[in-house]
C-alpha positions in Angstrom: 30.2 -7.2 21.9 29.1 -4.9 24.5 25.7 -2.9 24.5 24.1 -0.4 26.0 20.0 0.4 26.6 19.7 3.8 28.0 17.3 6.7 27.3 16.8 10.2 28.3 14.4 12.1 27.5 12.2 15.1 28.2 9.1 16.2 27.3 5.4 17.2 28.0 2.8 14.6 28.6 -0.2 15.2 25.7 -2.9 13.3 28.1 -3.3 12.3 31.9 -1.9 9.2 32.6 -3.8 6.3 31.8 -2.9 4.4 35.6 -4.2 0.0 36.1 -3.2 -2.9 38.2 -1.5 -6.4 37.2 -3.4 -9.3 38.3 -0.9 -9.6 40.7 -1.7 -5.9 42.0 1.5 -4.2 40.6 0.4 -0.7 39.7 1.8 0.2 35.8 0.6 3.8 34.3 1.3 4.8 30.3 2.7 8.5 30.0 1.9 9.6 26.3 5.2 12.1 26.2 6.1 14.3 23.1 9.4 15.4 22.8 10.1 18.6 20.7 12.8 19.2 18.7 14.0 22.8 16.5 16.3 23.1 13.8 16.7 25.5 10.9 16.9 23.9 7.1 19.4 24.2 4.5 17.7 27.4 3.9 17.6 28.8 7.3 14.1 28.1 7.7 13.0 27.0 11.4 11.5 23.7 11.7 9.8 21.9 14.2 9.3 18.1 14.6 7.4 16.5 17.6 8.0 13.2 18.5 5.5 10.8 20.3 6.6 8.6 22.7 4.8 5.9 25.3 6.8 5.9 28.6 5.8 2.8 31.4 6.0 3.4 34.6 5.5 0.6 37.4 5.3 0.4 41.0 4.8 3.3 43.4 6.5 6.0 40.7 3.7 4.8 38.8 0.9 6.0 41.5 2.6 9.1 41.8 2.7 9.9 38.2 -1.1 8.8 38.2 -1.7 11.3 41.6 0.3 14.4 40.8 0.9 14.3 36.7 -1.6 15.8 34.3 -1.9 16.3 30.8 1.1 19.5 29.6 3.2 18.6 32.9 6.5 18.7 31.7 8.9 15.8 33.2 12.2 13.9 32.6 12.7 10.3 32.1 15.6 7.8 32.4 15.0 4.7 31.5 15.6 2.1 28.6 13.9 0.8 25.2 11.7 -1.8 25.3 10.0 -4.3 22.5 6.5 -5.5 22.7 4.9 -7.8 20.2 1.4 -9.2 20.2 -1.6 -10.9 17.9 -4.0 -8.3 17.0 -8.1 -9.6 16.8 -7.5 -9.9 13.2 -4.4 -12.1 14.0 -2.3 -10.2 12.5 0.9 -9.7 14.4 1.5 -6.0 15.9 4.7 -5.0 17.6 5.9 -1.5 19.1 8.7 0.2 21.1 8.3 2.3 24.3 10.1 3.4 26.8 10.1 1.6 30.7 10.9 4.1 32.7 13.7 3.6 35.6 13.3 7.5 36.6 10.4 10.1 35.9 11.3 13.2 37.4 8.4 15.5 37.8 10.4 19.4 36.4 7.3 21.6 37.5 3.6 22.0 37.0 1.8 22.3 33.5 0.0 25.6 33.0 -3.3 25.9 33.6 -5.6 29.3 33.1 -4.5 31.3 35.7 -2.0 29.6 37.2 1.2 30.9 37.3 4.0 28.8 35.7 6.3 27.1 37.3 4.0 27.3 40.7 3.8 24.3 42.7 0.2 22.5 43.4 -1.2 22.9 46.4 -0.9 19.1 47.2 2.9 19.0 46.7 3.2 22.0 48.5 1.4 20.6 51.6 3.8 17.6 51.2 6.6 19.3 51.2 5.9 21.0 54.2 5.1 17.6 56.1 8.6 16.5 55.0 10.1 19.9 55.8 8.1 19.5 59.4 9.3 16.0 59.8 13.2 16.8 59.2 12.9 19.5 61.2 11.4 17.3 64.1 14.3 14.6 63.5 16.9 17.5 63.7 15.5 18.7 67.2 15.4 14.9 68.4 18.7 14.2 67.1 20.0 17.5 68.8 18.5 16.9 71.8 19.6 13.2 71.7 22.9 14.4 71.1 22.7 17.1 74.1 22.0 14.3 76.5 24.7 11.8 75.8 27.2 14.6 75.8 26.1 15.7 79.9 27.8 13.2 82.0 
C-alpha cells in the first residue's frame, strides 16, 4: 500500500529559535510554530483554536532561521512528520511528533513597536541589494562577453 508523509503548514513562531550543533558539527534549530485556526459553531459562534507545533530545521536553513527569524515572524513550512521516542531520567519512556522541515519560507517580518508591518529588516535588505548588485554585475559581464564574441 502506498503512503505519503507531507506537511504544510503556516504559522507564527511563539519564541526565537532555539539554534545547536551535532557532534558532528551539523547545525539543527527548533522553531516553536502555532498555527491558527477559525470556525464558527453550531451556533454561529466564532471560535478560535491554536495549535502548537515543533518544526526541525538542519543544515544551513537552520542558521538562517537562527540569523534572521525571531519570535511572531510569520513563515511557511514544507516538510514531513517525524516520531521521536526516548527514556526520560525517571525511565519512563516519552515519545513525541514534530515536524522536519524540507522548506521554511521566511513570508515577512514580525511586528515589532514601530515597525511597520510587512517592512523588511535592515540586514535582508542590505542582502538583497548585494545579490541585486551581483546580478547586475553578471548581466554587464555576460553582455560585454557576449559583445565581444559577436565582433569578428
Amino acid at each position: 500500500m502506498a503512503s505519503i508523509n507531507k506537511v504544510l503548514l503556516m504559522g507564527n513562531l511563539t519564541k526565537d529559535p532555539e539554534l545547536r550543533y551535532t557532534p558532528q558539527g551539523m547545525a539543527v534549530v527548533n522553531l516553536r510554530l502555532a498555527v491558527n485556526r477559525k470556525y464558527r459553531t453550531k451556533t454561529q459562534e466564532m471560535k478560535e483554536e491554536v495549535c502548537f507545533i515543533t518544526v526541525v530545521v538542519w543544515n544551513k536553513q537552520a542558521e538562517a532561521c537562527n540569523q534572521y527569524l525571531h519570535k511572531g515572524s510569520p513563515i511557511f513550512v514544507e516538510g514531513m512528520l517525524q516520531s521521536r521516542s526516548w527514556d526520560d531520567a525517571s525511565g519512563q519512556k516519552r515519545s513525541v511528533i514534530d515536524v522536519r522541515a524540507d522548506r521554511v519560507q521566511f513570508m515577512g517580518q514580525a511586528p515589532s513597536k514601530g515597525a511597520v508591518v510587512g517592512a523588511p529588516s535592515a540586514a535582508i535588505a542590505a542582502e538583497a541589494e548585494d545579490l541585486s548588485q551581483e546580478s547586475s554585475t553578471e548581466a554587464t559581464w555576460l553582455e560585454e562577453s557576449e559583445g565581444d564574441s559577436h565582433e569578428g
